[in-house]
C-alpha positions in Angstrom: 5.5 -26.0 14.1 5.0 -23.9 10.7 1.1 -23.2 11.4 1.8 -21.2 15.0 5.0 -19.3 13.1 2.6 -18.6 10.4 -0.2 -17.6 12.5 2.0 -15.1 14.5 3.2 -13.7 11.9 -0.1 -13.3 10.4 -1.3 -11.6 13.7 1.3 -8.9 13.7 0.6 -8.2 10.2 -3.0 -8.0 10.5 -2.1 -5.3 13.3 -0.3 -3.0 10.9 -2.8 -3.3 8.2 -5.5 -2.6 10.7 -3.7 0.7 12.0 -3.0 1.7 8.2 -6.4 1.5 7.7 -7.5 3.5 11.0 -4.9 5.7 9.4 -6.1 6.1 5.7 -9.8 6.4 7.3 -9.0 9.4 9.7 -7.1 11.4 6.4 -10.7 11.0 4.5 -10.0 6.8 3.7 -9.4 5.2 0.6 -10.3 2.0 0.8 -13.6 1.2 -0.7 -15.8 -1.5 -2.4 -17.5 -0.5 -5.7 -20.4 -3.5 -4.6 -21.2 -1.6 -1.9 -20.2 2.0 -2.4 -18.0 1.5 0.4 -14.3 1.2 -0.3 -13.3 -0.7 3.1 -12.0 -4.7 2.8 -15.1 -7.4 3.7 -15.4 -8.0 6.7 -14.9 -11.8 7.8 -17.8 -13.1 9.8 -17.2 -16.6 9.4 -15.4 -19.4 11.9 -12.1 -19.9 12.1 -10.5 -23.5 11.9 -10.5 -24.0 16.0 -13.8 -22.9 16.6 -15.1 -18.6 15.9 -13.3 -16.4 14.5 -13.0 -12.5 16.0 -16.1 -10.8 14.7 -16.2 -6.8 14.0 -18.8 -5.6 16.8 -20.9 -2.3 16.1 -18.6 0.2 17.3 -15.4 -0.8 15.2 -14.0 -3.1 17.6 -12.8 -7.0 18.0 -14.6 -9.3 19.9 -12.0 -10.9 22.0 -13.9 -14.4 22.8 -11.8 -16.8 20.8 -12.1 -20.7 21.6 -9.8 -23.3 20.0 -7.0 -22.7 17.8 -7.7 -18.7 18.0 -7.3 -18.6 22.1 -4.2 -19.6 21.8 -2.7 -16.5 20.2 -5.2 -14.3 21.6 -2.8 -13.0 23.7 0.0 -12.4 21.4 -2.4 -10.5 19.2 -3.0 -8.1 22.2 0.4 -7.4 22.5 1.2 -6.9 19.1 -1.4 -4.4 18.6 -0.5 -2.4 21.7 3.6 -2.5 20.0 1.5 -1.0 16.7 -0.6 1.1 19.6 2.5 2.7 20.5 3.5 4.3 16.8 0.0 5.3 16.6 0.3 7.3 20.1 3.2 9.3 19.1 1.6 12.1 18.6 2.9 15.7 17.3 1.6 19.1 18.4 -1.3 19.3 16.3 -0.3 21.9 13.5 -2.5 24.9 12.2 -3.5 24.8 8.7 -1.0 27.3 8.1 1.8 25.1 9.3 0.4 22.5 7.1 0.5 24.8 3.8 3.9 26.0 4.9 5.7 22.2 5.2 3.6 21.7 1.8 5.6 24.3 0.0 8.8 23.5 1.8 8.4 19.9 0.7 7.4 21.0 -2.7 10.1 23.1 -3.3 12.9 20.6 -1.8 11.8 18.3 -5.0 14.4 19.7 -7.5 17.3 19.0 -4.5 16.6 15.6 -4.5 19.3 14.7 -7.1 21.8 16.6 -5.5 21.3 15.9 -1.7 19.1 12.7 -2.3 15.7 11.9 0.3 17.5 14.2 3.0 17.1 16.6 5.1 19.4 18.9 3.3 17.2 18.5 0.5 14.7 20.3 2.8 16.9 22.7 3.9 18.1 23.6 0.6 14.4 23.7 -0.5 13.3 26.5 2.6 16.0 28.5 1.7 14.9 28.6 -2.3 11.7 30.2 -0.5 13.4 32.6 1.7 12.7 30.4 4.9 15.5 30.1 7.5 17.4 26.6 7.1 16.1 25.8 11.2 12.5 25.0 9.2 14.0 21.5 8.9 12.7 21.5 12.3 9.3 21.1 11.1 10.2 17.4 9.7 11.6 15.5 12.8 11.2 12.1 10.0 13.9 14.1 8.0 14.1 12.4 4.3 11.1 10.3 4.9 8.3 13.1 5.0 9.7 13.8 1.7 9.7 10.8 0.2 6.1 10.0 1.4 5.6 13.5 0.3 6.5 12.9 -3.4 4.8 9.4 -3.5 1.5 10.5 -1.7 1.3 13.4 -4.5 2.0 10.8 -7.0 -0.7 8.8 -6.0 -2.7 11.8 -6.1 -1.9 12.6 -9.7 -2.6 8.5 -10.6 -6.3 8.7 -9.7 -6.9 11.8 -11.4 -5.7 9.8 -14.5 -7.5 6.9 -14.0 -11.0 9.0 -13.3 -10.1 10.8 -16.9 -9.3 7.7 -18.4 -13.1 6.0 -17.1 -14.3 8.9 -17.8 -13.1 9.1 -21.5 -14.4 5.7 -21.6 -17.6 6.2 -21.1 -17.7 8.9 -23.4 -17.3 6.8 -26.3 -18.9 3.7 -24.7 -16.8 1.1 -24.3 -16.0 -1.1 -21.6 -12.7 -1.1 -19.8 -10.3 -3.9 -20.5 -8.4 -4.6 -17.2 -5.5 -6.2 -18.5 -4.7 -3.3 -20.6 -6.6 -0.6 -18.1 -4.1 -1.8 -15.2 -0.9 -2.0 -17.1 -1.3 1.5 -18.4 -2.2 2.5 -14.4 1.0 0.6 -13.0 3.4 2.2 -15.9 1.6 5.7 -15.2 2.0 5.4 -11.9 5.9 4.4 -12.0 6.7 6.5 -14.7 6.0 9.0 -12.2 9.8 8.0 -10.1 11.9 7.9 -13.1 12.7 11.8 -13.0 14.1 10.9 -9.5 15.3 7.1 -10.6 18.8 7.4 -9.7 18.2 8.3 -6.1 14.5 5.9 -5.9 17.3 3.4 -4.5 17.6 5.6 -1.1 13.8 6.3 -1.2 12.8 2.5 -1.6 15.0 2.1 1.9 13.5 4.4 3.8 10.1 3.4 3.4 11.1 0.0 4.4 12.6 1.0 8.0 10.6 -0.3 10.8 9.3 3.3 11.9 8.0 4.3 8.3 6.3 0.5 7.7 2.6 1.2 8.6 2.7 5.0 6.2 4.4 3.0 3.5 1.9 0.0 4.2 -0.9 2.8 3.6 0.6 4.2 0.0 1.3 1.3 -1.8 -2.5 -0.4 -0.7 -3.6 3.2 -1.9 -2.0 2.8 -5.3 -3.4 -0.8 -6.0 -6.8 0.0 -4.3 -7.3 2.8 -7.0 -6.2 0.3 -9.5 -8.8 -1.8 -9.2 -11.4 0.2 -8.1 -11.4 2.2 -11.3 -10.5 -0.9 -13.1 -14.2 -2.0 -12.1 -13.6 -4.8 -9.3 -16.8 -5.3 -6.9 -15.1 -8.2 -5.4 -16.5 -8.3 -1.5 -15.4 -11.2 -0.9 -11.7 -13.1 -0.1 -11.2 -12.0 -3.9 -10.5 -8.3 -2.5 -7.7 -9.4 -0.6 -6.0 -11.7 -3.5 -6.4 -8.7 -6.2 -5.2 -6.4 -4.2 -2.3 -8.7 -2.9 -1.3 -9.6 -6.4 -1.2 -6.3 -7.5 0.7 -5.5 -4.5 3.6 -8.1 -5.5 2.7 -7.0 -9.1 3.9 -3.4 -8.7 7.0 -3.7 -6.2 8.5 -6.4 -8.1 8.0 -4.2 -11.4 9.5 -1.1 -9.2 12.5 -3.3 -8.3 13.0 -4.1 -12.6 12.6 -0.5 -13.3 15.3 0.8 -11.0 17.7 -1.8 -12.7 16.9 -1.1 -16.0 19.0 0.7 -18.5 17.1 -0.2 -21.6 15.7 2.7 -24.1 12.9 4.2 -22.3 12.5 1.4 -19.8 10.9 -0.7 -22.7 12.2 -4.1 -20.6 10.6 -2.8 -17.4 7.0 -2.3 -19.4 7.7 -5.8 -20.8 8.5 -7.1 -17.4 5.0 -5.7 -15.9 3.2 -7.2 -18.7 4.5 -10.9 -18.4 3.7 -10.0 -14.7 0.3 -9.2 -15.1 -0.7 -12.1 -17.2 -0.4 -14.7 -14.3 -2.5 -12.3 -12.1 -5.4 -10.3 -14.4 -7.7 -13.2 -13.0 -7.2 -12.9 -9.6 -9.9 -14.8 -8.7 -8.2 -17.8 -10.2 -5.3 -17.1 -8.2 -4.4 -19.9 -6.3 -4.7 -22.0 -9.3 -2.0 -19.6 -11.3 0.3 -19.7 -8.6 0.4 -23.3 -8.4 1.1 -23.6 -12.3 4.1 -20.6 -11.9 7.3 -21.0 -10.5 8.3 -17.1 -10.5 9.2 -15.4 -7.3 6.6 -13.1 -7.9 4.5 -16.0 -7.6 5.7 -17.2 -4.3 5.2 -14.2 -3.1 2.1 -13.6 -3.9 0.9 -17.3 -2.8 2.6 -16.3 0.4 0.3 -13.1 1.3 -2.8 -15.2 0.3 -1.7 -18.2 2.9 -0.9 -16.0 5.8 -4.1 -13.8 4.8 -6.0 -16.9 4.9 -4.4 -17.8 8.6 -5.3 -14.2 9.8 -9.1 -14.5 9.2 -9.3 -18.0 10.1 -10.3 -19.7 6.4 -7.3 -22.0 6.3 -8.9 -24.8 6.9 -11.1 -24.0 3.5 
């Protein structure tokens, strides 16, 4: 009874990753392998557990034959998809590239109202007026607080990769290698050191990225941030190991995120602490089934559960 739960659970979730990654790919993608020069996860070409598993076909699509085990939920995955289908659909009035500069600056400039109005619309408002704008330019952000917040943390993310090319790039200067332990620790505290101006109201930004209508944009920014990681960190995983590094990491920095909000020690030094115990179970990601069968953190758990339910979705769970 647990396997078919599993699997469509695993179906659904493979749907949102897969329209994240449409997503990321249309706004100039993220997602690439250092093997390969491309970014984008492996592709799995090998049989699933009742028989062959969906392959990619040459212009970006499924196959849909499916025998054994994966006809049965063959279905379930077309209907998921098309529920995913219809966020995708939604689409605005395409904007001019003026419009686009002008909700730039509006968001920009709404920033500083975030501790008094919070990841609001009146943050917004109160941000358009600062430039002169009527307060009816809220009308430009139908998602309200939401575009902000994915405002802030897409500009965040933004401003991480630009330290971690200087940092590689310093690196090589003096010739030495990078250390990943130490290379993503001092990525994941950059990176959420980057929220604590705005950590009293982070709280109220955390929830809105997890309502059902912001899930595949927040889906996208958080794989971005530990996709960077690891990227400049030197992985050339192309293999199952892309998923499990980038899954741990995933569970690595929400989990951390969740500390720092909490924490009221001197310059968050329990939070760093935290993230460095953290990354110790997970800076070998290729040896992480074996960790998490040896840990008995939550973290843990929840990593072991993306790498089972990853494992269902492309069909290696019988392996």
């Amino acid at each position: 009874m647990a396997a078919p739960c599993i699997n469509r659970f695993a179906l659904i979730f493979r749907s949102i990753s897969r329209t994240a990654l449409s997503r990321c790919n249309r706004n100039g993608g993220r997602f690439m392998s250092t093997s390969t020069g491309d970014r984008n996860p492996p592709q799995d070409t090998s049989s699933g557990p009742g028989g062959s598993a969906s392959s990619q076909t040459s212009n970006g699509g499924y196959n849909t034959q499916r025998t054994g085990q994966g006809a049965q939920y063959s279905d379930e995955l077309d209907n998921s998809e098309d529920l995913v289908s219809e966020v995708e659909e939604e689409e605005m009035p395409e904007e001019t590239e003026e419009e686009y500069q002008t909700k730039q600056a509006v968001l920009k400039a709404s920033l500083p109202f975030v501790h008094q109005y919070g990841w609001t619309k009146k943050a917004i408002v109160a941000g358009a007026e600062s430039l002169g704008m009527p307060s009816m330019v809220h009308g430009m952000f139908p998602r309200g607080g939401a575009e902000l917040v994915f405002y802030f943390y897409e500009e965040s993310n933004k401003e991480l990769e630009s330290f971690l090319k200087q940092k590689v790039t310093e690196l090589k200067e003096k010739d030495e290698k990078i250390k990943t332990g130490p290379f993503i620790h001092d990525a994941i505290e950059t990176r959420l050191r980057m929220i604590i101006p705005y950590i009293d109201k982070w709280p109220q930004a955390m929830a809105i990225q997890t309502l059902p209508q912001n899930a595949v944009q927040s889906w996208t920014n958080l794989s971005r941030v530990v996709d960077d990681i690891w990227f400049y960190a030197g992985d050339k995983s192309n293999d199952f190991n892309w998923y499990t590094k980038r899954g741990s990491l995933a569970a690595v920095y929400k989990s951390t995120e969740i500390y720092l909000i909490q924490d009221r020690s001197e310059d968050y030094t329990d939070t760093w602490n935290f993230l460095e115990n953290r990354l110790e179970d997970v800076v070998s990601a290729g040896h992480l089934a074996r960790n998490l069968q040896e840990t008995n953190t939550v973290l843990s758990e929840g990593a072991k559960g993306f790498c089972v339910m990853t494992r269902n979705l492309l069909g290696m769970n019988n392996r």
